[in-house]
N, C-alpha and C positions, 0 to 999 in steps of 0.2 A: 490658938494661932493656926497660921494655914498645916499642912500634914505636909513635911517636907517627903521625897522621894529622890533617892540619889541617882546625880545622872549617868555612873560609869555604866326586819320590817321595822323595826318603827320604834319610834319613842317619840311621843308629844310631848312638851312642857304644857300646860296652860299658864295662860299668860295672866299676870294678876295686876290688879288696878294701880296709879301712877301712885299712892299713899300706900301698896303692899310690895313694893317690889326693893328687893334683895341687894343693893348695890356694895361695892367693892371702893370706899372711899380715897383707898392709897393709891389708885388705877391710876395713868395719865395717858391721855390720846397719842396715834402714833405721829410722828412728823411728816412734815407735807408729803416729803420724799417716799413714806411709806405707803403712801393714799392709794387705793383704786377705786374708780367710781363708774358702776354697770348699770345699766337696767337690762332687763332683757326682755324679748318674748315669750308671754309664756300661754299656750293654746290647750293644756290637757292640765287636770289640777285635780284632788281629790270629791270626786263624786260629780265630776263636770261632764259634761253631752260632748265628744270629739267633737262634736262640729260649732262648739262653740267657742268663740275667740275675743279675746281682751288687748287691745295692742298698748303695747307701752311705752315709751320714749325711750328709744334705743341709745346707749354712750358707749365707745369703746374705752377699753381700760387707760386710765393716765400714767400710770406704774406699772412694774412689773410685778405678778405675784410675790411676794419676799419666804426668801427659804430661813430658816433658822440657823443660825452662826456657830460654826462650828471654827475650824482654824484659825485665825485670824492673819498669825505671822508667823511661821513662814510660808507665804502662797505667791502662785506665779503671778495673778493680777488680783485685782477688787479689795487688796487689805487698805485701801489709803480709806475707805469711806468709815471704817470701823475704830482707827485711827485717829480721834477728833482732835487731840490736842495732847503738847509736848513730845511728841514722835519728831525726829529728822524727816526731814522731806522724804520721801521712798525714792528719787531718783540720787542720793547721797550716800544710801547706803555702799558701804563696804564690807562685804562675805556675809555671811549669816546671821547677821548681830547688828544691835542696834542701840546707842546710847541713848539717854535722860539728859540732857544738858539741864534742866531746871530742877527744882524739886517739886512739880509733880507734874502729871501727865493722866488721859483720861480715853477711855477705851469703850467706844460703845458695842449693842450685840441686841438681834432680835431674839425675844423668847417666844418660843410656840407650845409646847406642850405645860402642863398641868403641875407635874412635878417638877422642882428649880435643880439647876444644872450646877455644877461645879469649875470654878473659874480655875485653870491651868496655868504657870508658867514657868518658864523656865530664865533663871538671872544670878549674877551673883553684882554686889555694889562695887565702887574704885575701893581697891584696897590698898592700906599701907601698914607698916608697922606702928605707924607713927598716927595714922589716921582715925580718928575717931568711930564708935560702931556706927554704922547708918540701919537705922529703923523704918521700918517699912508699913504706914499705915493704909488699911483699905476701904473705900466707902464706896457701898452702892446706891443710885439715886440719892445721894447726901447722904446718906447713914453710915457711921461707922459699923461696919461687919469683923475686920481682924486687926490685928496690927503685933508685928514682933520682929527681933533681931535678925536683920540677913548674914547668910552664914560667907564668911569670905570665897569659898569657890562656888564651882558652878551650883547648883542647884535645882529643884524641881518642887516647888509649891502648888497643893492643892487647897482652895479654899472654895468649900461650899456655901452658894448663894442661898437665903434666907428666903423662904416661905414667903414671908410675909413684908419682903422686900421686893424680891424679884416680879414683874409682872408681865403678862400680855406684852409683845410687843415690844418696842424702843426700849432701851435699857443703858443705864450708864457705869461704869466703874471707874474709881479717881484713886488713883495711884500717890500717895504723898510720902518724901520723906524728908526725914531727919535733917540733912544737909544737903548740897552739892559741891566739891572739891575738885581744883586745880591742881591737875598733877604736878606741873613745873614747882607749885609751894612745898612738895615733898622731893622733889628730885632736882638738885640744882644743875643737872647735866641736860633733865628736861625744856625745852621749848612749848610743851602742848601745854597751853594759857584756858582751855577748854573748860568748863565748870563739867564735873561729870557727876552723878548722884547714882545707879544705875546702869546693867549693861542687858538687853534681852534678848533670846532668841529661841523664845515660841511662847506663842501666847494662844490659846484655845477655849473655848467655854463647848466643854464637854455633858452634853442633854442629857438630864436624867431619868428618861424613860425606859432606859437599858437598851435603846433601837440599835443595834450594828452598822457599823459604819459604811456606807454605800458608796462604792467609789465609781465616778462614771453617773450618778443617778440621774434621772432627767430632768428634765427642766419644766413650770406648769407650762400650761397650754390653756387659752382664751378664742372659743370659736363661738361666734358672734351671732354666726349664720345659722348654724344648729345649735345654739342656745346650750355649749357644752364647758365645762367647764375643767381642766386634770390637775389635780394640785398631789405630786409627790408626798410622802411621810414626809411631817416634820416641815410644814409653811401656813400659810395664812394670806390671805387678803382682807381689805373692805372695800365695802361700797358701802357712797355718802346718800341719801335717798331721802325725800321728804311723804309719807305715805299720805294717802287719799283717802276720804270717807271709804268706811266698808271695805278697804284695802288689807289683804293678806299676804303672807312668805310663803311661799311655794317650790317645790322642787321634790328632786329623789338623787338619794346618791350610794354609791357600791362602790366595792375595793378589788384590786385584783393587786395579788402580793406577787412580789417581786424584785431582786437583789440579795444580797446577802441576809439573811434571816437568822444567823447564830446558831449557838448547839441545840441540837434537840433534845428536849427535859420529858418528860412527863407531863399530859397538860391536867391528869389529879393533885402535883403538885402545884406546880405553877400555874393552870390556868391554860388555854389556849390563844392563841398571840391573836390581835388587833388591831386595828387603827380607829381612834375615835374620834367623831364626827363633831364640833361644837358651832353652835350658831349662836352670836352673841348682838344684845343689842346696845350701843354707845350711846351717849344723852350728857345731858349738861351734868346729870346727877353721877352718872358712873357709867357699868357696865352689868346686863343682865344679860345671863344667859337662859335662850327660851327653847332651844331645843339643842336633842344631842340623840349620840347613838353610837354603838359600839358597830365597827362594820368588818366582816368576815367575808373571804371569797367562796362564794355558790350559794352565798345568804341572796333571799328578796331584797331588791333596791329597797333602800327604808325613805320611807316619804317624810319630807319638810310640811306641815303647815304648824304657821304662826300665826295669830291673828295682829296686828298694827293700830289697832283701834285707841291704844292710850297713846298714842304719838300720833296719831292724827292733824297734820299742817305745821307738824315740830320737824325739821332737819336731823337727823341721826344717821350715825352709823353703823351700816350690818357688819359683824366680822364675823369669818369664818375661819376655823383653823383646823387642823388634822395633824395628828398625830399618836405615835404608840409604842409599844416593843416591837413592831414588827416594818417593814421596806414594803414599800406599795403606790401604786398608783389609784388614788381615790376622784369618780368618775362623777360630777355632778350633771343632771339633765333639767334642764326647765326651770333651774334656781331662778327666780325671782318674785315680782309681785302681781298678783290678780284680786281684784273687785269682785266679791260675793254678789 
């Protein structure tokens, strides 16, 4: 059951032919809402003459870069998109809490980094003496992952998402329980006809990559003009793209750290902190990731090439994500596609 808590330069991939490639069959594409769709310019490429130039059909972004889900409830604005269903309206709310009027409700949350995050919250169900226990099951993307007895007061559950559930991107968790209960049926002095199942107030999917929490962090950034691209620790985009004969992935990208960074360890023990770099490519079949790279600040920009040649007049999407132990601004230049 969930773990109650009381509340008092370089790395290439080669790319391997459309019968050898690697896919991830549990994946599922992100929703419209999460789409971006770039092409860029790109004029300097690995082993290219400066003065040689490729132009490409320029889009600007349809979406905003999406950052990784961290609080959900309680924030001062944006919890209603995460919210999808059995929540009260957010303009209903009353103090810091939030009933279940049905028996279940469903909470979605984008994932970016590699290792699966741990879903938080805090609840306790309508209690009576008289009341029945209410049981609390949990599924993510339809799977049952936990399910056990809510304890009558407040409380603090942690329940870690699964491996080999949680993925990439759009994510769902479905809250189900046991009953929903009318207080007035236990209290005949009561009037509140209310079905209540349910009461919350915090709900968070907390990243498992150990990153510290960045308060204040900024926001990505999309410049068109100078083909630049800033994606904060801890986000992702895509662009939808159909590649051309002889058409490649191009770019370079660096980090410059920055924000809260945690205690300082030893990095013989632990390793020295990062952010890493993933370039993935989406298809009918799945998701292949073609390149990557661990990125350090005063490191060589580490260069993108992919070659596109097995998608060739197929529609896909590029995703890119970053993410690490460590708070940083990751710099992309010249991301996109050029013809050998």
């Amino acid at each position: 059951m969930g773990r109650e808590v009381e509340s008092n330069w370089l790395c290439i991939m080669p790319l391997m032919s459309p019968t050898q490639r690697s896919r991830n069959p549990g994946e599922t594409r992100f929703p419209a809402s999460a789409a971006l769709s770039i092409a860029i310019l790109v004029v300097v490429a690995c082993n290219a003459q400066p003065a040689a130039e490729t132009a490409a059909e320029l889009l600007a972004p349809l979406e905003p870069i999406e950052l990784g889900t961290g609080v959900i409830f309680p924030r001062e604005e944006g919890a209603s998109r995460f919210l999808i269903a059995g929540w009260p309206p957010q303009q209903t709310l009353e103090g810091d809490s939030m009933w279940i009027h049905r028996t279940w409700a469903q909470v979605g949350f984008f994932q970016v980094a590699d290792t699966p995050p741990t879903f938080v919250t805090e609840a306790r169900p309508f209690a009576h003496p008289d009341a029945p226990q209410q049981r609390l099951t949990v599924l993510l993307n339809d799977v049952e992952i936990d399910a056990f007895d809510m304890r009558a007061r407040w409380t603090t559950y942690e329940i870690d998402l699964p491996a080999g559930v949680v993925h990439p991107g759009w994510n769902v968790i479905e809250l189900r329980f046991a009953h929903s209960l009318r207080p007035a049926d236990f209290d005949p002095e009561s009037d509140d006809r209310r079905r209540l199942a349910a009461v919350f107030r915090r709900l968070e999917i907390r990243n498992g990559a150990g990153r510290p929490e960045w308060p204040g962090r900024p926001g990505p950034r999309f410049d068109a003009d100078n083909a630049i691209i800033e994606m904060p620790a801890d986000s992702f985009f895509e662009a939808r793209i159909t590649p051309r004969r002889h058409e490649d992935l191009v770019g370079a990208a660096e980090v410059e750290f920055a924000g809260p960074q945690g205690p300082e360890e030893p990095e013989e023990t632990y390793g020295p902190a990062s952010i890493q770099a993933v370039v993935e490519i989406i298809d009918t079949s799945g998701a292949l990731r073609v390149w990557e790279s661990e990125l350090r600040p005063g490191a060589r920009p580490a260069l993108v090439h992919a070659e596109l040649g097995g998608w060739e007049g197929e529609e896909i999407v590029v995703r890119v994500r970053v993410f690490g132990d460590a708070n940083g601004v990751v710099r992309w230049r010249g991301f996109g596609t050029i013809a050998r």
